[in-house]
N, C-alpha and C positions, 0 to 999 in steps of 0.2 A: 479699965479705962474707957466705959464704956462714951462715946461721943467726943472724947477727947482729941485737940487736932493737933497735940503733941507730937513731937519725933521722934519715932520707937528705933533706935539702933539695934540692928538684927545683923547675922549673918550668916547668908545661905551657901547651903551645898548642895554640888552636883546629886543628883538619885538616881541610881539605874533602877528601873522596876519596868515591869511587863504588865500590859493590860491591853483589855480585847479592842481589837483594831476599829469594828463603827465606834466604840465609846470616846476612843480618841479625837478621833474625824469630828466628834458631836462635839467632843471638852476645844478643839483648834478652833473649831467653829464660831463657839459664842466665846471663845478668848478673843479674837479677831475680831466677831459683830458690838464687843464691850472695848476695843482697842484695849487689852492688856495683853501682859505676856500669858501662855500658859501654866508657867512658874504661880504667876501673882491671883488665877484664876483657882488653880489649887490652893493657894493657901487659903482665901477668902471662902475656897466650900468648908476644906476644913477647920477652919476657925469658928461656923458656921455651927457645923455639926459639932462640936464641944459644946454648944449652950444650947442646954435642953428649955421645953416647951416648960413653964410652972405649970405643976401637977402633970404631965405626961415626961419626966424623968426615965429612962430608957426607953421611952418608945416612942420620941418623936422630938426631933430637934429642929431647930430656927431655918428656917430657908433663906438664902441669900440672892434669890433670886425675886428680880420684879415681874409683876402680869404681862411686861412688854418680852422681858428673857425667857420669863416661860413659852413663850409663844413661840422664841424663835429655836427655843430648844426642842418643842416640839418638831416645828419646821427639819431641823437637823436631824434630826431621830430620822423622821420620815427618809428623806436625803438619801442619809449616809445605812438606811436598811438596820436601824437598830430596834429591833422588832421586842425586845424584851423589857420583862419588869425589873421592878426594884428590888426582887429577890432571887433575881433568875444566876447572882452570882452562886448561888447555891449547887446549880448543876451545871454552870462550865467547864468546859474539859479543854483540853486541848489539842491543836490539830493534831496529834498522835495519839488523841484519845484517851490522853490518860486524865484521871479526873482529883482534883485539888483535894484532898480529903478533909482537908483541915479547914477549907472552906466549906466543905459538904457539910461537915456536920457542927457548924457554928450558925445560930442564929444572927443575919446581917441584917 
């Protein structure tokens, strides 16, 4: 439906999931500086990431972000001390040190 200004009836659920605390600060951040909720901020990355780039099929997907959000995401990062890459989920661990294995050894 792509453009479509159709009314998509959906219905959402609670999530409990755990993720590293700058990444948060940075995702409240630019939910806030876009006035949406968190919720609607996630779905819009991940609906994002489902459509792949034509001719780069697993290795790079659609950005949903504009030159003005990247800017302020950047901004954020800075901020809230999110010092890492976009592959750095590879080797977090957690504050007890124990480290995701299942993340460790998947390509993200």
């Amino acid at each position: 439906m792509p453009g479509s200004t159709e009314s998509v009836a959906v219905e959402r659920v609670q999530l409990g999931v755990r993720m590293e605390k700058r990444m948060v600060k940075v995702l409240k951040g630019l939910a806030e500086f876009e006035g949406i909720s968190l919720g609607q901020l996630l779905e819009k990355i991940v609906l994002h990431s489902f459509e792949p780039l034509e001719g780069q099929e697993g290795e790079w997907s659609a950005s949903p972000h504009s030159r003005r959000q990247l800017a302020a995401i950047h901004d954020f990062k800075r901020i809230y001390g999110m010092d890492y890459d976009t592959h750095a989920t590879r080797a977090f661990t957690d504050a007890s040190g124990t480290r995701n294995q299942q993340l460790a050894t998947r390509n993200c």
